[in-house]
PDB file of N, CA, C and O in Angstrom:
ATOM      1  N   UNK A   1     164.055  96.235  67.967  1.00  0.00           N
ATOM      2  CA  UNK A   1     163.380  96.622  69.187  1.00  0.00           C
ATOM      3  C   UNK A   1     162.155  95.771  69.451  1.00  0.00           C
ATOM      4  O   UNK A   1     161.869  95.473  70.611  1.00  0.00           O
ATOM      5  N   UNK A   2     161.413  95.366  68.422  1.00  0.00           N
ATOM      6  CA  UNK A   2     160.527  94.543  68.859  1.00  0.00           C
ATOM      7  C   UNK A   2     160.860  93.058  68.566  1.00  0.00           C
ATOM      8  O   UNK A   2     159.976  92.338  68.102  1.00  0.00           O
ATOM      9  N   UNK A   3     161.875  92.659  68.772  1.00  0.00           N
ATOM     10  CA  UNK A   3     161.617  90.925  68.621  1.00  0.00           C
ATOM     11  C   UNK A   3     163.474  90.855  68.186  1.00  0.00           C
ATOM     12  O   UNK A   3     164.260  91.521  67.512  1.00  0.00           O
ATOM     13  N   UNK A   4     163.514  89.466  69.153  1.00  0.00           N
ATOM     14  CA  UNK A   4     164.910  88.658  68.809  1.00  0.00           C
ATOM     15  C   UNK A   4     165.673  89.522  70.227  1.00  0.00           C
ATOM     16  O   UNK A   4     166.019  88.871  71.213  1.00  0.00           O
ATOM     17  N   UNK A   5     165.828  90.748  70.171  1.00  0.00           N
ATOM     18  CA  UNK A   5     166.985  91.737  70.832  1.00  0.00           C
ATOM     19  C   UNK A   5     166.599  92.000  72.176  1.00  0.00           C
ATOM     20  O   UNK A   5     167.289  92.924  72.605  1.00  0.00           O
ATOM     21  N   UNK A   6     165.860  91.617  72.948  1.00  0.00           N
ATOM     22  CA  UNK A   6     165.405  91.831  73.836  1.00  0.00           C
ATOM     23  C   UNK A   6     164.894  90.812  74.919  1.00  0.00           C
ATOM     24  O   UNK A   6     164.459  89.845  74.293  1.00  0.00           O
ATOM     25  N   UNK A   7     164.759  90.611  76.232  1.00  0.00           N
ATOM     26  CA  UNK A   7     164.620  89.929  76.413  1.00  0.00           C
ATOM     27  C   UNK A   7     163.013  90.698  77.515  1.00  0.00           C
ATOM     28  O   UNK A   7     162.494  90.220  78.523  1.00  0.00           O
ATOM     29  N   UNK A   8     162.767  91.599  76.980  1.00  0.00           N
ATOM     30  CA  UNK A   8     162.066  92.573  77.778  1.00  0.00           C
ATOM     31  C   UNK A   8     161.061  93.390  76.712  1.00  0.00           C
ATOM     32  O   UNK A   8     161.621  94.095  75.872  1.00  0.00           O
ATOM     33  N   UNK A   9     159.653  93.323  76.715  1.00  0.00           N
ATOM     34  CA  UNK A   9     159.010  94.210  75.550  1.00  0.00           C
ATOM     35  C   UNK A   9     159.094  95.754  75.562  1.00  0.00           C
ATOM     36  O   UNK A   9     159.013  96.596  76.457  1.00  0.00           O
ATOM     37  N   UNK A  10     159.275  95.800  74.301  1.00  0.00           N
ATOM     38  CA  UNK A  10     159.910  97.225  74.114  1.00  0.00           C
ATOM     39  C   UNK A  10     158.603  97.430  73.399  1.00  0.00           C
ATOM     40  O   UNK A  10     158.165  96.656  72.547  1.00  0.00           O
ATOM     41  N   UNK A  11     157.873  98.791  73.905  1.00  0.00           N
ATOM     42  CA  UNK A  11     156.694  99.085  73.999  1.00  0.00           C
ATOM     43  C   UNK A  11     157.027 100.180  72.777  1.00  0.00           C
ATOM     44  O   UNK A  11     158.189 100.555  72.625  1.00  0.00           O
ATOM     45  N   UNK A  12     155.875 100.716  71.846  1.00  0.00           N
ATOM     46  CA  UNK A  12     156.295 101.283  70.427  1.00  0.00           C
ATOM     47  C   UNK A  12     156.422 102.763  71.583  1.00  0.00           C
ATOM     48  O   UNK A  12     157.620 102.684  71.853  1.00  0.00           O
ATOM     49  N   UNK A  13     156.071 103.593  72.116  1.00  0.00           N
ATOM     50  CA  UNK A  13     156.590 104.375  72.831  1.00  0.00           C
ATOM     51  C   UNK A  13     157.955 104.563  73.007  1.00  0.00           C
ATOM     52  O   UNK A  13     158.645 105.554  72.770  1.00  0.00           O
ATOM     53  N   UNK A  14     158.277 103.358  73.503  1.00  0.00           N
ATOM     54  CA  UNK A  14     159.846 103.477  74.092  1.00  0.00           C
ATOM     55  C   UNK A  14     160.833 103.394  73.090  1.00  0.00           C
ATOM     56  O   UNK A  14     161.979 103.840  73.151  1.00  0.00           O
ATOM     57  N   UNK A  15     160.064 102.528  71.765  1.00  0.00           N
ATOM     58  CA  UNK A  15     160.847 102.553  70.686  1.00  0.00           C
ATOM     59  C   UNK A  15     160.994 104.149  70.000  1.00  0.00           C
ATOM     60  O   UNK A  15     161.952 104.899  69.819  1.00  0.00           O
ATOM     61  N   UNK A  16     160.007 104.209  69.816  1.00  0.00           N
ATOM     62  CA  UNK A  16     160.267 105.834  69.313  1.00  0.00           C
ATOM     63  C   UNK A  16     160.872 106.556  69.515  1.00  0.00           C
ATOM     64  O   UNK A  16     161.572 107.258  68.786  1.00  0.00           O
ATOM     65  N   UNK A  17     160.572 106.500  71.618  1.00  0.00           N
ATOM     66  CA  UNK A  17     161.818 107.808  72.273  1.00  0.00           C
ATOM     67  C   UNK A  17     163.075 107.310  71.897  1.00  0.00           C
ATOM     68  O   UNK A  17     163.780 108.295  71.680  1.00  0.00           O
ATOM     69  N   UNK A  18     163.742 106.227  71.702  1.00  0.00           N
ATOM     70  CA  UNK A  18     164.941 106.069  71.514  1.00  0.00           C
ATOM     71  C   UNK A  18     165.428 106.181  70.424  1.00  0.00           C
ATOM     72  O   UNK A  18     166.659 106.157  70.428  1.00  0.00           O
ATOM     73  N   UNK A  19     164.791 106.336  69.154  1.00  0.00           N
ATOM     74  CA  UNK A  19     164.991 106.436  67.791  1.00  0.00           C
ATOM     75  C   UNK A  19     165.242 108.267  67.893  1.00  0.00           C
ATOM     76  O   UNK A  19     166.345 108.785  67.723  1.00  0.00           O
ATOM     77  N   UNK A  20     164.381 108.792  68.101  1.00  0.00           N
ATOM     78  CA  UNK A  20     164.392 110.226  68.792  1.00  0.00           C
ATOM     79  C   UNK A  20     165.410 109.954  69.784  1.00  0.00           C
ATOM     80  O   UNK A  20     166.375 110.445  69.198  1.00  0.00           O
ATOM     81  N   UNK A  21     165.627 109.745  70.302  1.00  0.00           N
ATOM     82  CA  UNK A  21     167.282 110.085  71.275  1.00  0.00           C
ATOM     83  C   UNK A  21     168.305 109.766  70.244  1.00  0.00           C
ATOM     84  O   UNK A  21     169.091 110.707  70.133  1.00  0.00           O
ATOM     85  N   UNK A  22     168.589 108.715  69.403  1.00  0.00           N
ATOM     86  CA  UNK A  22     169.735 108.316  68.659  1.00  0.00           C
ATOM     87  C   UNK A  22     169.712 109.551  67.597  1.00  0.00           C
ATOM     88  O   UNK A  22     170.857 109.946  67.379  1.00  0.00           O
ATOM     89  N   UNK A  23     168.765 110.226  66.919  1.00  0.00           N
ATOM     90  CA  UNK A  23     168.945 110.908  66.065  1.00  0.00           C
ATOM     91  C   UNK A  23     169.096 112.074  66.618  1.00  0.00           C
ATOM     92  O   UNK A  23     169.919 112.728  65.977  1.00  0.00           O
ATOM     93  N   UNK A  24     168.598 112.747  67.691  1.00  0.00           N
ATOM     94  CA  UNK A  24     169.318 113.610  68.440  1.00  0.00           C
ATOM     95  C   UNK A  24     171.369 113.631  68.387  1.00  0.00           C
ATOM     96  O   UNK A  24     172.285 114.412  68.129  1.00  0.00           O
ATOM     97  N   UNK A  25     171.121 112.031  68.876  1.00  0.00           N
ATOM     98  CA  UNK A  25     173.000 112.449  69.463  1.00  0.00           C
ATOM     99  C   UNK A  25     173.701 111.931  68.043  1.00  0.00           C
ATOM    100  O   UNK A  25     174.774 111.333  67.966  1.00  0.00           O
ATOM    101  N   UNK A  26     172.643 112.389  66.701  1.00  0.00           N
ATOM    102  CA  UNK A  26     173.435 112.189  65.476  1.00  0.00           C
ATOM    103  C   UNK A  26     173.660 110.831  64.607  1.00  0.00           C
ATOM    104  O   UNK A  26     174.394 110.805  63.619  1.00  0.00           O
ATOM    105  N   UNK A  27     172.990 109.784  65.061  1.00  0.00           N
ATOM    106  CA  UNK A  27     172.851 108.730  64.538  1.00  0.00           C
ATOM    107  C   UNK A  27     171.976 109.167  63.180  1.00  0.00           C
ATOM    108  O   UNK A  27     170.890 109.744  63.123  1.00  0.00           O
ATOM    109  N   UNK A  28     172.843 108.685  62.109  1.00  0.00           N
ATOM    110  CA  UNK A  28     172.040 109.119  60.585  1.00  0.00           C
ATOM    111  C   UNK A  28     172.008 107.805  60.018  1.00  0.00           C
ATOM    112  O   UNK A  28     172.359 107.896  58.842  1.00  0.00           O
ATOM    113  N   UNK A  29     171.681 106.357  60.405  1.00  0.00           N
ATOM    114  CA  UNK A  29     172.253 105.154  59.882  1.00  0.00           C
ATOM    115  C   UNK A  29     171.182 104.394  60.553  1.00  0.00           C
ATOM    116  O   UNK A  29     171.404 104.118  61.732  1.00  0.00           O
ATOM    117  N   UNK A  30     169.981 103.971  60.004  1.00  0.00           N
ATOM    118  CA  UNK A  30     169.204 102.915  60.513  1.00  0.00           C
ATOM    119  C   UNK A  30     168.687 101.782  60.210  1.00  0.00           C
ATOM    120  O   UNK A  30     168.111 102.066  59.160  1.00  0.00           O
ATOM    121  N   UNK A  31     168.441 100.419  60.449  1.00  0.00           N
ATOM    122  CA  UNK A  31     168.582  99.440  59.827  1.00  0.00           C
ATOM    123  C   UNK A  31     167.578  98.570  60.403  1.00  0.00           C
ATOM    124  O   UNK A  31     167.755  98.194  61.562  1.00  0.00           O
ATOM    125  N   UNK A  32     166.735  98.262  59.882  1.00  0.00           N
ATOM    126  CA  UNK A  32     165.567  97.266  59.984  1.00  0.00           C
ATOM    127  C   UNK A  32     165.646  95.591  59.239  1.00  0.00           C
ATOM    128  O   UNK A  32     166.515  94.961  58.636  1.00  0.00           O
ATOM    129  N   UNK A  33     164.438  95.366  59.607  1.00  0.00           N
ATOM    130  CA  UNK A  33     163.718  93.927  58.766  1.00  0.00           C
ATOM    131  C   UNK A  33     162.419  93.681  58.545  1.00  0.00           C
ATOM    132  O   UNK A  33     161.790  93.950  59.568  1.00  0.00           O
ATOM    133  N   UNK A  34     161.659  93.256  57.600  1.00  0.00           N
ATOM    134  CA  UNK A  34     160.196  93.047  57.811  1.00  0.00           C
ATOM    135  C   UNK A  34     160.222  91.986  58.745  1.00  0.00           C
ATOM    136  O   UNK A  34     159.200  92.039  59.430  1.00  0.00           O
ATOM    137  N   UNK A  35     161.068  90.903  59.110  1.00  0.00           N
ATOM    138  CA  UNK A  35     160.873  89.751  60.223  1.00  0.00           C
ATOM    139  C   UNK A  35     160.778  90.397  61.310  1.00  0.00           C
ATOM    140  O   UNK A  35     160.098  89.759  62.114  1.00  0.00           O
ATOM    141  N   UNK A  36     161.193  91.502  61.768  1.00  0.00           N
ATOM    142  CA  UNK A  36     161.055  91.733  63.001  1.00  0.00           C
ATOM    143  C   UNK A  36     159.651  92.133  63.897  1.00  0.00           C
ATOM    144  O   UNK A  36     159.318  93.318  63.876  1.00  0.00           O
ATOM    145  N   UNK A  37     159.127  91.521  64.394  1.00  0.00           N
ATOM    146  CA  UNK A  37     157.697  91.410  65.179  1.00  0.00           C
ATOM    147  C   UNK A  37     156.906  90.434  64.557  1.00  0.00           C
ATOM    148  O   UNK A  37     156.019  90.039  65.314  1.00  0.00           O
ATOM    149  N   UNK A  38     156.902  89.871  63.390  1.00  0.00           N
ATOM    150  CA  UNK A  38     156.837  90.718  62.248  1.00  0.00           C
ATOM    151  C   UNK A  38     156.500  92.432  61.321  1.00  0.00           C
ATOM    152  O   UNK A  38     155.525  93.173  61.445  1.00  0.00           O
ATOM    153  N   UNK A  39     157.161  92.519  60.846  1.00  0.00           N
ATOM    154  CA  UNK A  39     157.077  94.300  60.562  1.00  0.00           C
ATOM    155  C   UNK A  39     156.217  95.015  61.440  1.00  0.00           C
ATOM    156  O   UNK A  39     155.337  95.810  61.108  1.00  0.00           O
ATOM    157  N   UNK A  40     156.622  94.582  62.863  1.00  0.00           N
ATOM    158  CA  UNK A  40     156.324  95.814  64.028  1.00  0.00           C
ATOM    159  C   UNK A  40     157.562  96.455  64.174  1.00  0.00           C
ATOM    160  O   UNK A  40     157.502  97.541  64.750  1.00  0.00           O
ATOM    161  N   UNK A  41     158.480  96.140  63.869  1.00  0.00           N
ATOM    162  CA  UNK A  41     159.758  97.377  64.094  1.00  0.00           C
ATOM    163  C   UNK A  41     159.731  97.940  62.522  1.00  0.00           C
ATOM    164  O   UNK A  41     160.532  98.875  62.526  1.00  0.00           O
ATOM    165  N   UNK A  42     159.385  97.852  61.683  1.00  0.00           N
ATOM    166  CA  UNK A  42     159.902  98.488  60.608  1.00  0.00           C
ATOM    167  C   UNK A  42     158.258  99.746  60.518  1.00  0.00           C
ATOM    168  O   UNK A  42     158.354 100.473  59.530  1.00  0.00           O
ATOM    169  N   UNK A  43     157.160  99.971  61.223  1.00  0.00           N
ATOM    170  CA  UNK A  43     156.081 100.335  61.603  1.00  0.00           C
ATOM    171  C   UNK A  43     156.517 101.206  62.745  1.00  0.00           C
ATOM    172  O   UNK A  43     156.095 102.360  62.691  1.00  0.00           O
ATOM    173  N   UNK A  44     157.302 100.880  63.803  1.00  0.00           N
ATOM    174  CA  UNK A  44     157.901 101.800  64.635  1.00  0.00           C
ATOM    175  C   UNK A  44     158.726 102.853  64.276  1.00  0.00           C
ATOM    176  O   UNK A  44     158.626 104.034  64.605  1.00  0.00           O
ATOM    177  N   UNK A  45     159.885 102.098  63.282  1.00  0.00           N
ATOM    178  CA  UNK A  45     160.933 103.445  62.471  1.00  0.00           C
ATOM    179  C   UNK A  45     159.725 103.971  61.791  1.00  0.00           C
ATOM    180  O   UNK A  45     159.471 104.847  62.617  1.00  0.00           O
ATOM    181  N   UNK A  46     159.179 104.039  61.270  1.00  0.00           N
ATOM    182  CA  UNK A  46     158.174 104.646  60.086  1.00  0.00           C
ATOM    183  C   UNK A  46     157.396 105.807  61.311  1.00  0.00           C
ATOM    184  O   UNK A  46     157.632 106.992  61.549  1.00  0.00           O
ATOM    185  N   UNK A  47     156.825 105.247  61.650  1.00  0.00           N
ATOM    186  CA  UNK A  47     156.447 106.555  62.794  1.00  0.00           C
ATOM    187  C   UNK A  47     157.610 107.356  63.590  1.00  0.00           C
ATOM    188  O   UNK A  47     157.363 108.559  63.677  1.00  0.00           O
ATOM    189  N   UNK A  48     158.626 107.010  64.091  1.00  0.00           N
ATOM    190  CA  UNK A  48     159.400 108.006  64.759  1.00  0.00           C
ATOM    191  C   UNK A  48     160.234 108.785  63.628  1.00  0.00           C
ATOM    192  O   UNK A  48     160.800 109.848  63.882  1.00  0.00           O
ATOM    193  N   UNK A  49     160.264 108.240  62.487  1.00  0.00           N
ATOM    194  CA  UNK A  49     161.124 108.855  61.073  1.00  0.00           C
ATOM    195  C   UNK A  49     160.059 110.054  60.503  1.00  0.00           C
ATOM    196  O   UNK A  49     160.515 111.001  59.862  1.00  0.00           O
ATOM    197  N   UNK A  50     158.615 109.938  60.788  1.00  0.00           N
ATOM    198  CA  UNK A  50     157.519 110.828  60.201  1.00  0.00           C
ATOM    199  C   UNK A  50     157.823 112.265  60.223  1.00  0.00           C
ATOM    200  O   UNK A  50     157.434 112.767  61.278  1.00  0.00           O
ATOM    201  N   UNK A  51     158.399 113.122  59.405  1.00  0.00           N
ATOM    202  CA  UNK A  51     158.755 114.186  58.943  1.00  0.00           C
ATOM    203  C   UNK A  51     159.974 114.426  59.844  1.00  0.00           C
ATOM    204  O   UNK A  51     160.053 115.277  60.730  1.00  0.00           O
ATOM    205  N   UNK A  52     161.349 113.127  59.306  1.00  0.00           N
ATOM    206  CA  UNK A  52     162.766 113.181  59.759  1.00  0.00           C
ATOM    207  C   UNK A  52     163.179 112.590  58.591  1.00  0.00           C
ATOM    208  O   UNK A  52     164.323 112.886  58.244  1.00  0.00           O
ATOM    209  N   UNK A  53     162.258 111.459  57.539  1.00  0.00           N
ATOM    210  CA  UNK A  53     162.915 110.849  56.503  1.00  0.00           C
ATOM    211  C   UNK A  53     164.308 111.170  56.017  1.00  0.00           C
ATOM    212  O   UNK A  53     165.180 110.303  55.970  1.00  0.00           O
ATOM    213  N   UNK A  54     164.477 112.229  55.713  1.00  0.00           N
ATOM    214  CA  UNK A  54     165.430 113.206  55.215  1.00  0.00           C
ATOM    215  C   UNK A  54     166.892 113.561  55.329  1.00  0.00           C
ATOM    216  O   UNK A  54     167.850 113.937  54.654  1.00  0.00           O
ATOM    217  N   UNK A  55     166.444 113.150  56.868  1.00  0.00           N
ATOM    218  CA  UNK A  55     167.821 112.924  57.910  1.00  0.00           C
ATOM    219  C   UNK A  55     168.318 111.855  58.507  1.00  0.00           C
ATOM    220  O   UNK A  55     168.853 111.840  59.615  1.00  0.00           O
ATOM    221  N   UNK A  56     168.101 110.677  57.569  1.00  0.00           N
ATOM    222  CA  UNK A  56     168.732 109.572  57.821  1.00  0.00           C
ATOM    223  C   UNK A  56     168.793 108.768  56.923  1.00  0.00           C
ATOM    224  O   UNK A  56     167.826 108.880  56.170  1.00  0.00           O
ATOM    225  N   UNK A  57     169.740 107.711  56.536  1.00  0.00           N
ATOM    226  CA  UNK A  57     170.008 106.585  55.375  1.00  0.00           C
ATOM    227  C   UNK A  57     169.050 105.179  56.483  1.00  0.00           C
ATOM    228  O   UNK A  57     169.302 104.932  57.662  1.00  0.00           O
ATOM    229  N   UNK A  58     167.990 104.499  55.619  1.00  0.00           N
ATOM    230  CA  UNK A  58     167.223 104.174  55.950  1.00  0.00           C
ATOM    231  C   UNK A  58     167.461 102.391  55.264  1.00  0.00           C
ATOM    232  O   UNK A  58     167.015 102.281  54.122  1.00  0.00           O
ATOM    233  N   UNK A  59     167.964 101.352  55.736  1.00  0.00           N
ATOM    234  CA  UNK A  59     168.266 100.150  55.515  1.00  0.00           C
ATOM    235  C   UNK A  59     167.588  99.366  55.988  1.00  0.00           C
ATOM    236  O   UNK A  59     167.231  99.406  57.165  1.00  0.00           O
ATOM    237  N   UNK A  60     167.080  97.978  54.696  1.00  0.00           N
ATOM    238  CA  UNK A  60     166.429  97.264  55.598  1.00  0.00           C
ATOM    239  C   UNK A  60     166.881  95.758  54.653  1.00  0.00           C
ATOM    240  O   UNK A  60     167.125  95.642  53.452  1.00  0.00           O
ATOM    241  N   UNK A  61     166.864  94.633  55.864  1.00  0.00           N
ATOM    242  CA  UNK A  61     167.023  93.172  55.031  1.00  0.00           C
ATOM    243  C   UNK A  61     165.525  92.703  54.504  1.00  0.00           C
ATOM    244  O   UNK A  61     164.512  93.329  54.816  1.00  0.00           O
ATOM    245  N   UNK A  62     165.517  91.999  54.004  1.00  0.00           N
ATOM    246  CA  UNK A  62     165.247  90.856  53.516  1.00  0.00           C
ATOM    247  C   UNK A  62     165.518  89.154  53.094  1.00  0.00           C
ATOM    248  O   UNK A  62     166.678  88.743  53.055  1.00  0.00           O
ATOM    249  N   UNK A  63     164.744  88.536  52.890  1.00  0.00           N
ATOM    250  CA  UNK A  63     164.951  87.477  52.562  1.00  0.00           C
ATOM    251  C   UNK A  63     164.593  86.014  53.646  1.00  0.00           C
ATOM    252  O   UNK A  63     164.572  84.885  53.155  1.00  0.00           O
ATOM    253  N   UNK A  64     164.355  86.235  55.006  1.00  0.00           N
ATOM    254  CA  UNK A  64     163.822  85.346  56.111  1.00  0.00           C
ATOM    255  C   UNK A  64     162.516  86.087  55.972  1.00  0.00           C
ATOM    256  O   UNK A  64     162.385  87.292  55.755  1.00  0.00           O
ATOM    257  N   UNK A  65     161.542  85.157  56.134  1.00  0.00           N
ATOM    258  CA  UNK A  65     160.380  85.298  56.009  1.00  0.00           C
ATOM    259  C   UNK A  65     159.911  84.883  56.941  1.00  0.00           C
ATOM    260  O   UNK A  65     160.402  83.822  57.326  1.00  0.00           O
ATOM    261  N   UNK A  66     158.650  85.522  57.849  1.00  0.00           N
ATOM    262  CA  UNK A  66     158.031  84.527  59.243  1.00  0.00           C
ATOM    263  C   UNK A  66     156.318  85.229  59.200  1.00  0.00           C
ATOM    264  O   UNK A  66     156.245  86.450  59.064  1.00  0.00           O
ATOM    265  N   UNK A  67     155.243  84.564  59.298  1.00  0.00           N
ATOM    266  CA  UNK A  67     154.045  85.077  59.539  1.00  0.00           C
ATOM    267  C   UNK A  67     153.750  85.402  60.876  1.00  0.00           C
ATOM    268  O   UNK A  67     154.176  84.924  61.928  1.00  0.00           O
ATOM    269  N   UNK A  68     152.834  86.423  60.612  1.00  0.00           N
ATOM    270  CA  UNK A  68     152.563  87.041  62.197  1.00  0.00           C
ATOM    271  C   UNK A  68     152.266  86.142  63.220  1.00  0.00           C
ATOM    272  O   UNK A  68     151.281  85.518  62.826  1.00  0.00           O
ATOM    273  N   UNK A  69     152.639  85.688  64.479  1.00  0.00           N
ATOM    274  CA  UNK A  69     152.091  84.833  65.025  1.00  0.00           C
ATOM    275  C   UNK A  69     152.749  83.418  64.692  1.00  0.00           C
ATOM    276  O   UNK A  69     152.087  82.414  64.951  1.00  0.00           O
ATOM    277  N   UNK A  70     153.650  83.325  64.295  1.00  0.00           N
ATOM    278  CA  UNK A  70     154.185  82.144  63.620  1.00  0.00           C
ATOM    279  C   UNK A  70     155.703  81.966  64.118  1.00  0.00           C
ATOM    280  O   UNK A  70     156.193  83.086  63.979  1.00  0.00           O
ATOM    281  N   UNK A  71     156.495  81.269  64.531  1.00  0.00           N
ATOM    282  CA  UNK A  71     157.747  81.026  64.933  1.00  0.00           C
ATOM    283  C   UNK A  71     159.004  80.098  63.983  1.00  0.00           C
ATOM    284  O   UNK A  71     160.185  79.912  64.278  1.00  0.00           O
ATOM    285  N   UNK A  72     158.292  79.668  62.866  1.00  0.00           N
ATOM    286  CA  UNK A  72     159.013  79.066  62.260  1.00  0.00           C
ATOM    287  C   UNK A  72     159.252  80.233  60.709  1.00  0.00           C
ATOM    288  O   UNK A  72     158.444  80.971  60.146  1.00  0.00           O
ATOM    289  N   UNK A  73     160.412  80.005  60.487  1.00  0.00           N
ATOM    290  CA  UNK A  73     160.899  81.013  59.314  1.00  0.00           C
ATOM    291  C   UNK A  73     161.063  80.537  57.975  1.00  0.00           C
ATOM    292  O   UNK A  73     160.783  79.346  57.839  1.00  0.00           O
ATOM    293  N   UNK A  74     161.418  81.108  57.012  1.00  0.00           N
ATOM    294  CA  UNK A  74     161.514  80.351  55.872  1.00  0.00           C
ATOM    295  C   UNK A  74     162.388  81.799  55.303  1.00  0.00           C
ATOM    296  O   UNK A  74     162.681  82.815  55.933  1.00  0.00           O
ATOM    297  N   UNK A  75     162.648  81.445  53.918  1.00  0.00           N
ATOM    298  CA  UNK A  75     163.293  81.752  53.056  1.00  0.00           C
ATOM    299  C   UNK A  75     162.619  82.484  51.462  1.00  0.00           C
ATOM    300  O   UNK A  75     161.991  81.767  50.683  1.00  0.00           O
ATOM    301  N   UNK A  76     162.763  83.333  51.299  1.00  0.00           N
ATOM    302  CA  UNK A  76     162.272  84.365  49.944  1.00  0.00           C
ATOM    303  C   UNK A  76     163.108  85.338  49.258  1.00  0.00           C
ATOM    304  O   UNK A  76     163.128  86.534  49.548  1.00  0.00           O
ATOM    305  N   UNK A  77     163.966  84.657  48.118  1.00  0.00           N
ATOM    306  CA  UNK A  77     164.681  85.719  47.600  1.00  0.00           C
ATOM    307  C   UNK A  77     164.297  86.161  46.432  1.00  0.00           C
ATOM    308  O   UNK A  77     165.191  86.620  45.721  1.00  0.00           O
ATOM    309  N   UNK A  78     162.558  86.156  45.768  1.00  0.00           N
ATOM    310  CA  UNK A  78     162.077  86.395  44.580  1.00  0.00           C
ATOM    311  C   UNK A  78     162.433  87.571  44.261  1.00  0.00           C
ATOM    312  O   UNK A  78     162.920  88.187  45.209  1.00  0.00           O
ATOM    313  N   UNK A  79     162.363  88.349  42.917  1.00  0.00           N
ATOM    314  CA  UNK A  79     161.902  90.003  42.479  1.00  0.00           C
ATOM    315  C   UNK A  79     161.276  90.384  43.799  1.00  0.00           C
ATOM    316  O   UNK A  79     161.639  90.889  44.861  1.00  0.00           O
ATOM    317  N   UNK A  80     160.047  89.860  43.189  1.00  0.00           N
ATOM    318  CA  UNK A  80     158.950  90.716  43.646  1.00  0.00           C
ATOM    319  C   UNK A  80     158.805  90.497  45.051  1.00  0.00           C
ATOM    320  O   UNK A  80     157.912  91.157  45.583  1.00  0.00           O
ATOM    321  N   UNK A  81     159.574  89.609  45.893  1.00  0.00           N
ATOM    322  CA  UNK A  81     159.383  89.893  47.765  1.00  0.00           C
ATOM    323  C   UNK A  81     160.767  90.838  48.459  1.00  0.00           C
ATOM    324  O   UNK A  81     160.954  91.454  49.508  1.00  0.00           O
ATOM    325  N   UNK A  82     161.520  90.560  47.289  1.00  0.00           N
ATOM    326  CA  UNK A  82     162.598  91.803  47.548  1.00  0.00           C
ATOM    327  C   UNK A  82     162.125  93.528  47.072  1.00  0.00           C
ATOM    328  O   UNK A  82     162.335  94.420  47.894  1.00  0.00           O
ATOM    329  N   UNK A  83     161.715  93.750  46.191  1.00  0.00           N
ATOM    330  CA  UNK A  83     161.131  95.094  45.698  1.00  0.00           C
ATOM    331  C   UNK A  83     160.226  95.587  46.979  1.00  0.00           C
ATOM    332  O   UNK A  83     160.335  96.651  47.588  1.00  0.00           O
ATOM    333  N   UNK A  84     159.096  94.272  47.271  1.00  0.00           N
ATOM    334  CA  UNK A  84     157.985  95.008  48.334  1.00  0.00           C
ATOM    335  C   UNK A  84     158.682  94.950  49.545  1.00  0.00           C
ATOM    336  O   UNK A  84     158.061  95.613  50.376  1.00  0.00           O
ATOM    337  N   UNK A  85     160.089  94.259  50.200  1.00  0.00           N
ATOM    338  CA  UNK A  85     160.511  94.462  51.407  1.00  0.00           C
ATOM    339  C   UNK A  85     161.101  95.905  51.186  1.00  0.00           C
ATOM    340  O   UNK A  85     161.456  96.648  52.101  1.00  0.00           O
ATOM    341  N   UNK A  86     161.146  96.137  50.116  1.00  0.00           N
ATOM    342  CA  UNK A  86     162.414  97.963  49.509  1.00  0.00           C
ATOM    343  C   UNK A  86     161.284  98.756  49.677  1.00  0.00           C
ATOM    344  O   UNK A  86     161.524  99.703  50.426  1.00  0.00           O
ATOM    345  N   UNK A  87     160.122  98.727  49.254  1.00  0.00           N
ATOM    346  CA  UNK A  87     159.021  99.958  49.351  1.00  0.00           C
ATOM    347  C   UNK A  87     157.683  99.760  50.390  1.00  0.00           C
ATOM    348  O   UNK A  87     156.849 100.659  50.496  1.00  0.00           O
ATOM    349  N   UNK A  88     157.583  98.570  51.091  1.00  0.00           N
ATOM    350  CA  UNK A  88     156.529  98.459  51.882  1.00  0.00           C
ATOM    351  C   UNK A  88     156.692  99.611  53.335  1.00  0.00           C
ATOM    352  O   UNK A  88     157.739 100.209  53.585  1.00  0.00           O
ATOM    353  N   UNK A  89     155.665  99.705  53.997  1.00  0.00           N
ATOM    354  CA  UNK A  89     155.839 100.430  55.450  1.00  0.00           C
ATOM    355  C   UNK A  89     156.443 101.761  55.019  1.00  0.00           C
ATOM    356  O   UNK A  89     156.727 102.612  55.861  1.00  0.00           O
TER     357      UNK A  89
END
């Protein structure tokens, strides 16, 4: 929702209501990235998930790496940048 998929900004509002609409009509399956905004969409699920955790299988990639503000990407498949993409946000 925030970056790549859009060609239109999806405001964290609008992200939310729709995370809240999908889990309404039963969507239990959600899937992120820290690249995305950078980790402004994985900051959006985290707030619309805030006392729903429970009720959904919660997926996220790793391994493309991009700094905030930055357009060029790179690559990280260490331990330790895979563990903190599993428990960060």
């Amino acid at each position: 929702m925030s970056d790549f998929y859009s060609s239109s900004a999806v405001t964290e509002a609008q992200g939310i209501a729709l995370i809240h609409r999908a889990l309404a009509l039963g969507v239990t399956f959600l899937d992120t990235a820290d690249v995305y905004g950078p980790h402004t969409n994985e900051s959006t699920v985290g707030k619309a998930l805030k006392g729903r955790r429970d009720s959904v299988v919660l997926a996220t990639k790793f391994g493309i790496v991009r700094e905030p503000g930055a357009a060029t990407r790179g690559a990280n498949g260490h331990p330790d940048y895979v563990r903190s993409s599993c428990e960060d946000r």
